[in-house]
DRENTIDO-708537 format. One line per field, with one value per residue: residue number from 1; residue in three letters; x, y, z of N, C-alpha, C in turn. Coordinates in pm, 1 decimal. Example, Ala and Ser with C-alpha at 12.3 -4.5 7.8 and 13.67 -1.06 7.14 Angstrom:
// residues 2
k = c(1,2)
r = c(ALA,SER)
n_c1 = c(1319.0,1285.0)
n_c2 = c(-569.0,-225.0)
n_c3 = c(780.0,708.0)
ca_c1 = c(1230.0,1367.0)
ca_c2 = c(-450.0,-106.0)
ca_c3 = c(780.0,714.0)
c_c1 = c(1320.0,1290.0)
c_c2 = c(-330.0,3.0)
c_c3 = c(780.0,787.0)
// end
This chain:
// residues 71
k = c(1,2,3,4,5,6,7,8,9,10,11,12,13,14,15,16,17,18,19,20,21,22,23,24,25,26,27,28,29,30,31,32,33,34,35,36,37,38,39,40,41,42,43,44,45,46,47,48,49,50,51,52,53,54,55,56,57,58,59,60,61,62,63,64,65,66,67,68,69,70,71)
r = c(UNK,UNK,UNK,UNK,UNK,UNK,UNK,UNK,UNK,UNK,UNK,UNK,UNK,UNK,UNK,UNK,UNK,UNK,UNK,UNK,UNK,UNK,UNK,UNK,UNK,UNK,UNK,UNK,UNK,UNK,UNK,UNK,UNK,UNK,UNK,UNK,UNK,UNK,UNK,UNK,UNK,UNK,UNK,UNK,UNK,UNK,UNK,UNK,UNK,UNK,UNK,UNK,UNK,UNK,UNK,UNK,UNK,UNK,UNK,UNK,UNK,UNK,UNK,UNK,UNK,UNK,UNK,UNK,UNK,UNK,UNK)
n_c1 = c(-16678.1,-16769.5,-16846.9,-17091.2,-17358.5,-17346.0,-17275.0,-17516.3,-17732.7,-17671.0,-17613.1,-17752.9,-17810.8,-17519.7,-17335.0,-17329.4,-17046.7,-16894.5,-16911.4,-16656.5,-16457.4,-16052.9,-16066.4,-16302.2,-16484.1,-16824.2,-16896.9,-17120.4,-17302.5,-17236.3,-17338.4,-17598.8,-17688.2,-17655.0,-17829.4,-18067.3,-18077.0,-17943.5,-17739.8,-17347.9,-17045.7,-16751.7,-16382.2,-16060.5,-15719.6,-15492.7,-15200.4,-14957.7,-14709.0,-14567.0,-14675.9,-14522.3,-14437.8,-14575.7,-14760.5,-15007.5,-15006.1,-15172.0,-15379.6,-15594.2,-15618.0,-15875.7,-15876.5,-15984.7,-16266.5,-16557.7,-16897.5,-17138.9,-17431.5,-17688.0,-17884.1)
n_c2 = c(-89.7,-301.0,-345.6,-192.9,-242.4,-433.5,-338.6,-132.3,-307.5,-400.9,-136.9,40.8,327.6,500.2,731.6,1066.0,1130.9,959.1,1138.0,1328.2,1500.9,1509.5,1736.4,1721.9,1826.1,1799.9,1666.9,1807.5,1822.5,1582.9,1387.8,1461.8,1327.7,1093.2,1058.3,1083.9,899.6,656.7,568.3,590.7,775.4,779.1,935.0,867.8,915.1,693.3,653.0,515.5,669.7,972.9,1286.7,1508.2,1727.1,1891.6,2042.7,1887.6,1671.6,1610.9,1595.1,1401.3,1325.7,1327.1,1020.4,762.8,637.2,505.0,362.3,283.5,109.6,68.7,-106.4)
n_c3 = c(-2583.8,-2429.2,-2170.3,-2077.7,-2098.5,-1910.9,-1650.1,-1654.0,-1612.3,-1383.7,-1209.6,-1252.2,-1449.9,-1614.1,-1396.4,-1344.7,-1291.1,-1456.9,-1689.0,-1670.3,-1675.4,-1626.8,-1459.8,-1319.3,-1448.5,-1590.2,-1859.8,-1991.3,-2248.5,-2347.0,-2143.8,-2153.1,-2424.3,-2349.4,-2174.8,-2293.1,-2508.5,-2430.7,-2508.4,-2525.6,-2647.5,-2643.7,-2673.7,-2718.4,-2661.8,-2859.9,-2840.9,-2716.4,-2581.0,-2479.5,-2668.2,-2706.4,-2567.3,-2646.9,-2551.5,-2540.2,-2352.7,-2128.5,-2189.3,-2355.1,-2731.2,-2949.7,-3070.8,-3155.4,-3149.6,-2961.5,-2929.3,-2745.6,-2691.2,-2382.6,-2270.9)
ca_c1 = c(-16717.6,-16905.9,-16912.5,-17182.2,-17514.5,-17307.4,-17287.6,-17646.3,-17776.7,-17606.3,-17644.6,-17840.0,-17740.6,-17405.6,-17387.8,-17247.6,-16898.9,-16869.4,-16886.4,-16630.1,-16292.1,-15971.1,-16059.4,-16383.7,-16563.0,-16895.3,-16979.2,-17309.4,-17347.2,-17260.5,-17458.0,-17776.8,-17689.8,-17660.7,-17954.9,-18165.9,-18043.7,-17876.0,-17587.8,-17234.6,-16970.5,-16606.6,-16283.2,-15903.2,-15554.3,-15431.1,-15074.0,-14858.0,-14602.1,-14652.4,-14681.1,-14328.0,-14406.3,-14640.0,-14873.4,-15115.1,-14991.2,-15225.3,-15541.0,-15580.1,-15626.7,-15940.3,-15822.0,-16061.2,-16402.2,-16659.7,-17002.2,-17192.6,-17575.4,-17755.6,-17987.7)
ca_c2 = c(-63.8,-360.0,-344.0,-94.0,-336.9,-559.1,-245.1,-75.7,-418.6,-419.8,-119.3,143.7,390.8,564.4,818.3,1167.0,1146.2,919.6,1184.3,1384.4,1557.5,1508.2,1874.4,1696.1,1914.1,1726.9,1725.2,1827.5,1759.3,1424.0,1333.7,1455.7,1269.2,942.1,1061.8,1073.5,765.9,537.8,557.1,631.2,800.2,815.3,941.0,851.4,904.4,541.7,640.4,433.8,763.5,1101.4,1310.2,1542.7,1853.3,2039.4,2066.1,1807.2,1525.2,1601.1,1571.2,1312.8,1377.7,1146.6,922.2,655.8,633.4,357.4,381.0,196.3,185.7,38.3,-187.0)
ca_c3 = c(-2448.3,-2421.8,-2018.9,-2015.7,-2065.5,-1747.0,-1575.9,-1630.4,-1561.7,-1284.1,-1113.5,-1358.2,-1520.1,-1507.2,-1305.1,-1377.4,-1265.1,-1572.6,-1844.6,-1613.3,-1765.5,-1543.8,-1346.3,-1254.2,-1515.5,-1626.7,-1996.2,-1968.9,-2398.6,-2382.9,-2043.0,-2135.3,-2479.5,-2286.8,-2071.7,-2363.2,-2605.9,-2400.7,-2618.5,-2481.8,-2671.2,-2573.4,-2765.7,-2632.1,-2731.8,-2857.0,-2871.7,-2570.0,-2588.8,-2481.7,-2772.9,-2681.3,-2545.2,-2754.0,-2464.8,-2492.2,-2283.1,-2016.5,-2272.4,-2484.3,-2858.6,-2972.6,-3211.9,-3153.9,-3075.0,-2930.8,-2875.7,-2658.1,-2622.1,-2305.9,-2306.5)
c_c1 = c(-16829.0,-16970.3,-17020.5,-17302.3,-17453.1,-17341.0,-17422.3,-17732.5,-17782.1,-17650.2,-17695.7,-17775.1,-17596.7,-17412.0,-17282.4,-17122.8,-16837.8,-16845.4,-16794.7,-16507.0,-16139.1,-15934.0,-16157.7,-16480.9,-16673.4,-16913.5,-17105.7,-17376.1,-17358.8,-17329.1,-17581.2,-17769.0,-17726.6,-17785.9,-18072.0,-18188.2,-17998.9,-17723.4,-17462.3,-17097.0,-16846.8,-16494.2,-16192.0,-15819.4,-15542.2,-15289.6,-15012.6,-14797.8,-14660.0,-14623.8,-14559.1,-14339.7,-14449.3,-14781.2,-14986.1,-15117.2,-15039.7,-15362.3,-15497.8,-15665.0,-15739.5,-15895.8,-15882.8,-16203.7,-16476.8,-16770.0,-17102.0,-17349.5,-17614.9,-17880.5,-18120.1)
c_c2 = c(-160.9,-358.4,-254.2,-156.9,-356.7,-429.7,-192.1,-218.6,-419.4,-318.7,47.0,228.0,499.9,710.9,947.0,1129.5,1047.5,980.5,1307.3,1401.8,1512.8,1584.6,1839.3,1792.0,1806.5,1757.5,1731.0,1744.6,1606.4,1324.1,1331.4,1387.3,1109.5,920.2,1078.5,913.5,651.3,517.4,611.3,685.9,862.0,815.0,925.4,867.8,737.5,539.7,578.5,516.5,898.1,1176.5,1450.2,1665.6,1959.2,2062.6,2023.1,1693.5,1513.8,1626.2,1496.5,1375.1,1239.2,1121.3,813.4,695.1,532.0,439.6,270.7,202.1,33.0,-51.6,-198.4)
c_c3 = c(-2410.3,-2247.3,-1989.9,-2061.0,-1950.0,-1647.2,-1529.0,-1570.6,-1431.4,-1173.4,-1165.5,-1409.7,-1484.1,-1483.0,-1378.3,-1397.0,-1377.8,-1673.5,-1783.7,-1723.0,-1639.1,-1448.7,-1277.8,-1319.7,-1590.3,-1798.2,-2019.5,-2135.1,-2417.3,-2269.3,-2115.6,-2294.7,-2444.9,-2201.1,-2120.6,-2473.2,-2573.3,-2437.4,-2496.3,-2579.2,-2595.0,-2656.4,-2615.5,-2731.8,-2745.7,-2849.5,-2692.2,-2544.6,-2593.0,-2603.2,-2802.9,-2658.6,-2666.2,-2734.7,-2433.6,-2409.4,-2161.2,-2081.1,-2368.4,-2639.5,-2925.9,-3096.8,-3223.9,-3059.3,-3068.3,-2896.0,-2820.5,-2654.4,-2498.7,-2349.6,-2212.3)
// end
């Protein structure tokens, strides 16, 4: 995730609606994480293919994680 120095640089820090869910639900844990350390953690599904009907293909499953810190 290296775009997030260009970004904070840019135009400070990110803003809520960044650590948002797809209902528009904030993660409060990992905000006020980022709102204390700088840091950014983010998990995603990596798979290209939905995963076949066993109810998660509208949440991703983290399988990868980056972390980012601010500068």
């Amino acid at each position: 995730m290296d775009w997030i120095d260009e970004y904070t640089d840019r135009f400070g820090a990110l803003p809520a609606v960044w650590f948002a869910d797809a209902s528009g639900k904030i993660d409060t844990e990992i905000l006020s994480g980022y709102e204390r350390t700088g840091t950014v953690v983010a998990n995603w599904d990596c798979s290209p293919v939905p995963s076949g009907g066993d109810g998660d293909d509208e949440v991703a499953t983290p399988t990868r994680t980056a972390t980012a810190r601010r500068s």
